[in-house]
C-alpha positions in Angstrom: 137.3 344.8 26.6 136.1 342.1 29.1 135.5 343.8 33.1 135.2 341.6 35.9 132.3 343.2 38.0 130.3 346.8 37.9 132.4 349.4 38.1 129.8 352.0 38.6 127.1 352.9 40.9 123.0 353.3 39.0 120.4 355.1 40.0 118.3 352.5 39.4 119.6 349.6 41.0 120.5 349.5 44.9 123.9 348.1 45.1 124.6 344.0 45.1 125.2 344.4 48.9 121.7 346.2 49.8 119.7 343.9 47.9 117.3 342.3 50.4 115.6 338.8 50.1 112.6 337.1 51.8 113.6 335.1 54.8 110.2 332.9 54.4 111.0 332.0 50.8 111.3 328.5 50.2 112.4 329.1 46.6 115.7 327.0 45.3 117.0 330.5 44.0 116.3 332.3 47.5 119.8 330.5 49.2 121.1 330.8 45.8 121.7 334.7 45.4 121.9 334.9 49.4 125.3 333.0 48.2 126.1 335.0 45.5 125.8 338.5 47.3 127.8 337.2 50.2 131.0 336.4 47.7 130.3 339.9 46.1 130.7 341.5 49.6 134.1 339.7 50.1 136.3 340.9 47.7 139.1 338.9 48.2 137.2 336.2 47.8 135.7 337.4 45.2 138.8 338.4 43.1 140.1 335.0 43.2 137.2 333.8 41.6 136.9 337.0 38.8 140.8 335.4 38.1 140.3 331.9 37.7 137.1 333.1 35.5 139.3 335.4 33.3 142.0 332.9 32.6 139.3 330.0 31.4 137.4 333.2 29.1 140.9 334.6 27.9 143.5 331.9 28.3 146.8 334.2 27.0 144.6 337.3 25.3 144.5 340.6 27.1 141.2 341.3 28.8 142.1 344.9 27.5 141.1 343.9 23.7 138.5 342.7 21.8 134.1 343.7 22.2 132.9 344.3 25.6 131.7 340.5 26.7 130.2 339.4 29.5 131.5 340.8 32.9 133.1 337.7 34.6 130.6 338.6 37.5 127.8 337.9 35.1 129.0 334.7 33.9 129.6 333.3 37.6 125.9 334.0 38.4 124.4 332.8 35.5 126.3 329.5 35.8 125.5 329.2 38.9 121.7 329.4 38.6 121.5 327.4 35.4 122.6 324.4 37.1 121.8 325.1 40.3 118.4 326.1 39.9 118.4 322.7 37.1 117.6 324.7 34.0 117.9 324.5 30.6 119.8 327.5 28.2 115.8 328.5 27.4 114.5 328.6 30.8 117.4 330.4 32.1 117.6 333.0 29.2 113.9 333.9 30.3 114.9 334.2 34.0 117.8 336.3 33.2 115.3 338.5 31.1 113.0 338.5 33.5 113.7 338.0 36.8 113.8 341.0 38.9 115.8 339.7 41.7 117.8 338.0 39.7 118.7 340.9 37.4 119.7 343.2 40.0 122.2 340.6 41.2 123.4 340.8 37.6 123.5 344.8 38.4 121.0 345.7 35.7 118.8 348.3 36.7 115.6 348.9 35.9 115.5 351.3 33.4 118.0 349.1 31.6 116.8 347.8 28.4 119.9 345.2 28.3 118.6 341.7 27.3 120.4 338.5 26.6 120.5 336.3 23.6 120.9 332.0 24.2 124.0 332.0 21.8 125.7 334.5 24.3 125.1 332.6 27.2 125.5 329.2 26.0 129.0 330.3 24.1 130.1 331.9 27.1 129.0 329.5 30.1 131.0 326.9 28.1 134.0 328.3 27.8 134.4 327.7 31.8 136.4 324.9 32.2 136.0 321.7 34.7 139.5 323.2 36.4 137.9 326.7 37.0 134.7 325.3 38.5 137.1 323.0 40.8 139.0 326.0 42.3 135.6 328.2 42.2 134.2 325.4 44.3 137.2 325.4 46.7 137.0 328.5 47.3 133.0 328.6 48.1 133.4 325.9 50.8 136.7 327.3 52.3 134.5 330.4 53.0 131.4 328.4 54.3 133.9 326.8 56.4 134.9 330.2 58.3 131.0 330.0 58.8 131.1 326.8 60.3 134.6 325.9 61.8 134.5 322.0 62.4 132.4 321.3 59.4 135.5 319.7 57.8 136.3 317.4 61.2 133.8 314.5 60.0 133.5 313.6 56.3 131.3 310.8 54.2 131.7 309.7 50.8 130.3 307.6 48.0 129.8 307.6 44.4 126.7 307.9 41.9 126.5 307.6 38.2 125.9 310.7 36.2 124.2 309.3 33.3 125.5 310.9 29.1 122.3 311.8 26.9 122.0 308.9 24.9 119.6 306.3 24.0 119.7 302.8 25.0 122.7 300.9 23.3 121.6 298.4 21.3 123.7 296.9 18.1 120.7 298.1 15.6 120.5 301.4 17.4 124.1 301.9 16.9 124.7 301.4 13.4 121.3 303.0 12.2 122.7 305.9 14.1 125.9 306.1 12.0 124.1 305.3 9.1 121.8 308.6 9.3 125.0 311.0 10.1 126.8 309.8 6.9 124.0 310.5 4.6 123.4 313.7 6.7 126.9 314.7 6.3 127.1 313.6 2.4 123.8 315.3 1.7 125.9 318.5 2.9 129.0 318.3 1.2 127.0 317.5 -2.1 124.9 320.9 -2.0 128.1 322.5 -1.2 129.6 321.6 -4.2 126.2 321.3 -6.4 126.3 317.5 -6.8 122.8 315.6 -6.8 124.5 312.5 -5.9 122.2 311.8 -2.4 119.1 312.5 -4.0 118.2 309.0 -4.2 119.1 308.0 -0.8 115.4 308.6 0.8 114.9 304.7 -0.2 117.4 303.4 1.6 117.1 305.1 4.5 113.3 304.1 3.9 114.8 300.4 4.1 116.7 300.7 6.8 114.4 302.4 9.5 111.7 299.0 8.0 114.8 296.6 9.0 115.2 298.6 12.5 111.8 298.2 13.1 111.5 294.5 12.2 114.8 293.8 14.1 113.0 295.4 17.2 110.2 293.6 16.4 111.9 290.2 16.7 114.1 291.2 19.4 111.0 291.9 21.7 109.1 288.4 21.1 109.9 285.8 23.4 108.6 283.6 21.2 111.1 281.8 19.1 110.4 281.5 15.6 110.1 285.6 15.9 113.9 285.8 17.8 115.0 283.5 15.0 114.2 286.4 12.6 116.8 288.7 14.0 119.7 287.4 12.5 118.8 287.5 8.6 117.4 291.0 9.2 120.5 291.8 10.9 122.8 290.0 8.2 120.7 292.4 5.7 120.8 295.8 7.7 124.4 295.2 7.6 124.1 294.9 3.9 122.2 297.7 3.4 124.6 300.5 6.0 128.2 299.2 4.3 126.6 300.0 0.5 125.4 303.3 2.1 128.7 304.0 3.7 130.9 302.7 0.8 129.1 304.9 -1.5 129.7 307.8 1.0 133.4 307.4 1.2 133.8 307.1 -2.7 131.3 310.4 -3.3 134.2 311.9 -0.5 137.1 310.9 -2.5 136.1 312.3 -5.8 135.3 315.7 -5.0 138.0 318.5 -5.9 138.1 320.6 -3.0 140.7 323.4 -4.5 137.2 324.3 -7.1 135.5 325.8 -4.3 136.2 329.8 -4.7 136.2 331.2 -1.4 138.3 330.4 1.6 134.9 330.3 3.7 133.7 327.5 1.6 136.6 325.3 1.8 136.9 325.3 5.3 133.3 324.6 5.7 134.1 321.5 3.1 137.1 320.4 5.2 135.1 320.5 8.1 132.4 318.7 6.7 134.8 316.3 5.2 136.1 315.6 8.9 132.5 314.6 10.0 131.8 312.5 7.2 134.7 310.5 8.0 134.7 310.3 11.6 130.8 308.7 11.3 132.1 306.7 8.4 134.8 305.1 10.8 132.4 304.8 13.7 129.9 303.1 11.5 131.9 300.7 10.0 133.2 299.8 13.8 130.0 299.4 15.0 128.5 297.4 12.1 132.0 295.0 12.6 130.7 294.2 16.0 127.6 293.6 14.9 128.7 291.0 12.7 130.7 289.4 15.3 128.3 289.2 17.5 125.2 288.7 16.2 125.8 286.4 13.0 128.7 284.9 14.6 127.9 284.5 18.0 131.5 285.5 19.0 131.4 287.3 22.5 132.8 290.7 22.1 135.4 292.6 25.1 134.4 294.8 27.0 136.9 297.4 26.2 136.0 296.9 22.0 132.6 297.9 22.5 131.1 301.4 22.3 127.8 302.7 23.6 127.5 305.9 21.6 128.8 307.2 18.4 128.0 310.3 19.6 129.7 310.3 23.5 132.0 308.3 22.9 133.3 308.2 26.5 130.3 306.7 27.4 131.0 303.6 30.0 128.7 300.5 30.5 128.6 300.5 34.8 126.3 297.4 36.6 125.6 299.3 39.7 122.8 296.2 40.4 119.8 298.5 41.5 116.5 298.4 41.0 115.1 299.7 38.5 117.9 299.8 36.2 120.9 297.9 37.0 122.9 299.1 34.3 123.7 302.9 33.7 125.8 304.6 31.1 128.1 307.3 31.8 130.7 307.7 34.5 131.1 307.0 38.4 130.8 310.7 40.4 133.3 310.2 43.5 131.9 312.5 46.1 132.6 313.6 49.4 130.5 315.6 52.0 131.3 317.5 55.7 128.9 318.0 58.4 127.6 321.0 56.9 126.3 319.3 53.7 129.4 320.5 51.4 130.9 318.3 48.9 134.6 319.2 50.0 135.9 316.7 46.9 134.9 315.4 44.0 135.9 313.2 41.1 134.9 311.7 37.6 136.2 308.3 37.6 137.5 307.4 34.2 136.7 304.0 32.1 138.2 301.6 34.4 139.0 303.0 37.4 136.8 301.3 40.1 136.2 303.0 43.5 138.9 301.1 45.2 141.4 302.6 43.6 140.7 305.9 44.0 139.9 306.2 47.9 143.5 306.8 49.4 144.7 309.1 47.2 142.0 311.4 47.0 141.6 311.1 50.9 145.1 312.1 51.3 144.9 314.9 48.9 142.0 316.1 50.8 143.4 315.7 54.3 146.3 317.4 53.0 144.0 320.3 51.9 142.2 320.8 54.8 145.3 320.8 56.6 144.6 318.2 58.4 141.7 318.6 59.9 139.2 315.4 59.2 138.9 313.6 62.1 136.3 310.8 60.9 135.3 309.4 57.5 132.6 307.0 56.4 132.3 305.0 53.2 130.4 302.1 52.2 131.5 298.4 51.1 132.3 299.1 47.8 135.3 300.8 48.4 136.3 298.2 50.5 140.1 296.4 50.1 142.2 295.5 53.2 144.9 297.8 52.0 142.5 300.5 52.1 141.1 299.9 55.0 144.5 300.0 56.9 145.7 303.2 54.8 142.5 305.0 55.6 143.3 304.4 59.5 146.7 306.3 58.8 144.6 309.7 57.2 141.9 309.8 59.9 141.1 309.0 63.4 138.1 306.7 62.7 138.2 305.2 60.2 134.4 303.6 58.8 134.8 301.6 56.1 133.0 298.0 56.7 134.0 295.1 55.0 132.3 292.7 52.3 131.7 289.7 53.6 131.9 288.2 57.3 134.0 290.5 59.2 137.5 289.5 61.4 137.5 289.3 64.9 139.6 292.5 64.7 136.8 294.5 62.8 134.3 293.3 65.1 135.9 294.5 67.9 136.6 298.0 66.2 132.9 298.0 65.1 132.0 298.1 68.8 133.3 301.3 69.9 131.2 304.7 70.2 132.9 306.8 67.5 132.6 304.2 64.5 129.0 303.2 65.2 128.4 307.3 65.9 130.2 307.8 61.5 128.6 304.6 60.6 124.9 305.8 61.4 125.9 309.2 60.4 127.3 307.6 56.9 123.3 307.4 55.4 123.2 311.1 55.0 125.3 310.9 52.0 122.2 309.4 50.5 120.5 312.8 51.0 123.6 315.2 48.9 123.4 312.6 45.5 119.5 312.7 46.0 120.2 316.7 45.6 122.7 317.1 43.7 120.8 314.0 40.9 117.3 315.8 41.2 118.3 319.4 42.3 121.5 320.3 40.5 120.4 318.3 37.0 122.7 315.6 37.5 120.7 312.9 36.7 121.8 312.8 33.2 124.4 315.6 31.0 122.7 317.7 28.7 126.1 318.7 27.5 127.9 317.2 24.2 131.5 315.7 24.6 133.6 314.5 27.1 134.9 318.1 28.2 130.8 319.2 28.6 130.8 316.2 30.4 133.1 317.5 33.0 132.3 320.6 33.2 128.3 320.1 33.6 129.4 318.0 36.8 132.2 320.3 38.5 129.2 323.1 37.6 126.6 321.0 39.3 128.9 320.9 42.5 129.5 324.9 42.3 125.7 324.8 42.4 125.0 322.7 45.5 127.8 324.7 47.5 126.3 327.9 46.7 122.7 326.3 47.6 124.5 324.7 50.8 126.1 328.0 51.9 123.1 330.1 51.2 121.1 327.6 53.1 123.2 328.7 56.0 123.1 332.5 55.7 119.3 332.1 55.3 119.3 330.1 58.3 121.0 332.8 60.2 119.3 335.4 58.7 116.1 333.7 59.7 117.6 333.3 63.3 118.6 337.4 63.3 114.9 338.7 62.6 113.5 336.5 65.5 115.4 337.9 67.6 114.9 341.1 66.6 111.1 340.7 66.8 111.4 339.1 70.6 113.6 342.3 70.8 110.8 344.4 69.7 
């Protein structure tokens, strides 16, 4: 039976709303919980959020069967911190176990013996979805926003890469890669069914980490007789993965699956079974453009390559910046308001450039905040004439410079108060992706799969709104005891 928040006063807690914090503290978590104790003293704020919370924990269950979980309260705070506070599942299991402050935000007293297990937390953080975190996030920056009224007026955007957890790309990488996971996988299905089959497979895979090596080897030298080595040792890796995977996907198709006894076991088999033939597939891909494009010299599409057999999603982006030009992973579309929220957000899927996505998710967010934004700024790479002349029908001022030598017409509108006022203003944005890649863990997802994917990022933006609006209440806070002090 899942509850949303404490129901009932303890003796040894002081309630969320009397819990007091040290204005001096310069602490990430200090603005944090200032945040989260200011949504638990508005509860109809704090409702909406328990709701969209319950529907991504439940979906169509009743909250009135099953164990007692976590309370939804709980699950908001820890998600918050974890990613706002850029932590790991092990740091914040310990912070959650340990942290005073932090556990009375929780509402655990302290004569409470409760701890918390990682399995908990990680199974239940993950079940909030990228759509949840979206509306949670709306909902923290509408109520900053009765905080600070005209925050909304003047907006600035741009886009960063959030990076997938992978290793760098290469064709040797790729299919060595697949070639582990099938003789992992196959190792597996033969102890389930007590078949010594991939006993033997230690020299191969002995073979092909030597090939790997010399391949890298090769690959490095820049002198070239060495380079000239590549492509034998490629043409005999290849060799070496398709007998590998060959053998895998006969061992597969031989096994009797309706032997197994229990139900337990041939679902494990079945799912097992699955794996083996997805890393199968993905090897023999990636070997096939291997072969085209090393022993062949063929140049292979864009759109036929992958980067990962593990993210799949993963995109190739040339972003052209020192140190690394290239990134892999996905374009963040962000924008920001004069009081440091990011007001909208988006993860741009493979293909869909910048320019395409700047008038519709202007409009949507003009129509949002009922038409409030005044000004926007963006920077040249979301530059297109169209959008240029759209964006001047959503705002007031519209900043968006050109590429390239400008028309006499831009010129002219270039010279005016208001554009050169967004245009100098437009460099702050520089400072939200410097917090939100180094302070919110956005740098690079720790999170498996494309859904993770989203869901790290929308949790990373809960994260810098609550940081944003507790930065404000601290600020006032701050502003409160000074005058109290002058006042004493």
């Amino acid at each position: 039976m899942r509850q949303a928040t404490i129901l009932q006063m303890k003796l040894d807690a002081p309630a969320i709303g009397n819990i007091e914090f040290d204005l001096n503290s310069r602490h990430e978590m200090e603005p944090l919980l200032m945040a989260l104790k200011h949504l638990y003293e508005k509860p109809e704020v704090l409702n909406k959020i328990m709701k969209r919370i319950a529907k991504a924990i439940l979906g169509d269950s009743s909250d009135k069967r099953g164990c007692p979980g976590l309370l939804y309260w709980e699950i908001l705070v820890l998600s918050a911190v974890r990613i706002g506070c850029d932590l790991d599942y092990d740091a914040l299991l310990d912070l959650a176990n340990e942290h005073m402050k932090l556990r009375r935000i929780l509402g655990i007293g302290e004569w409470e013996t409760k701890r918390y297990r990682r399995s908990t937390l990680q199974e239940n953080l993950a079940k909030v979805t990228e759509e949840t975190l979206r509306e949670i996030s709306e909902l923290i920056v509408a109520e900053g926003h009765q905080l600070v009224p005209k925050a909304i007026e003047k907006v600035r955007g741009d886009s960063v890469v959030v990076q997938t957890n992978i290793h760098y790309p290469t064709d040797a990488n790729l299919v060595v890669d697949g070639v582990r996971k099938v003789v992992s996988f196959a190792k597996k299905l033969g102890q389930l069914f007590s078949v010594s089959n991939w006993r033997q497979t230690n020299s191969q895979q002995k073979k092909i980490k030597q090939l790997h090596r010399q391949i890298q080897q090769a690959c490095r030298s820049k002198k070239p007789a060495q380079q000239a080595k590549a492509k034998p040792l490629y043409n005999e890796l290849l060799t070496v993965a398709s007998e590998i995977v060959t053998n895998a996907f006969d061992f597969k198709e031989k096994l009797s699956f309706d032997r197994l006894n229990s139900v337990a076991s041939q679902r494990l088999a079945n799912k097992l079974a699955d794996e083996l033939d997805f890393y199968i597939a993905a090897t023999l891909y990636v070997s096939d453009i291997a072969e085209r494009r090393v022993l062949h010299g063929e140049t292979v599409p864009h759109t036929e390559k992958i980067f990962s057999i593990f993210e799949t999603h993963t995109e190739m982006i040339n972003r052209g910046k020192a140190p690394n030009p290239w990134e892999f992973g996905h374009l963040l579309y962000l924008v920001e308001d004069q009081a440091h929220f990011i007001v909208d957000f988006r993860i741009l899927e493979n293909g869909i450039t910048e320019e395409d996505i700047l008038l519709p998710q202007m409009r949507q967010l003009q129509r949002r905040a009922k038409h409030k934004i005044k000004s926007a700024s963006f920077d040249q790479g979301f530059y297109t004439p169209k959008n240029l002349k759209g964006l001047r029908k959503i705002v007031e001022v519209a900043c968006l410079p050109p590429k390239g030598q400008p028309s006499d017409e831009i010129k002219e509108q270039q010279r005016t108060p208001t554009y050169r006022a967004a245009r100098r203003r437009h460099a702050g944005i520089e400072s939200a992706i410097h917090a939100l890649v180094w302070g919110n863990g956005l740098v690079r997802c720790p999170d498996k799969g494309l859904a993770g994917y989203r869901r790290y990022v929308a949790l990373g933006i809960v994260g810098r709104n609550l940081q944003t609006l507790g930065t404000i209440l601290l600020k006032r806070a701050r502003r409160a005891d000074a005058r109290l002090r002058l006042a004493a």
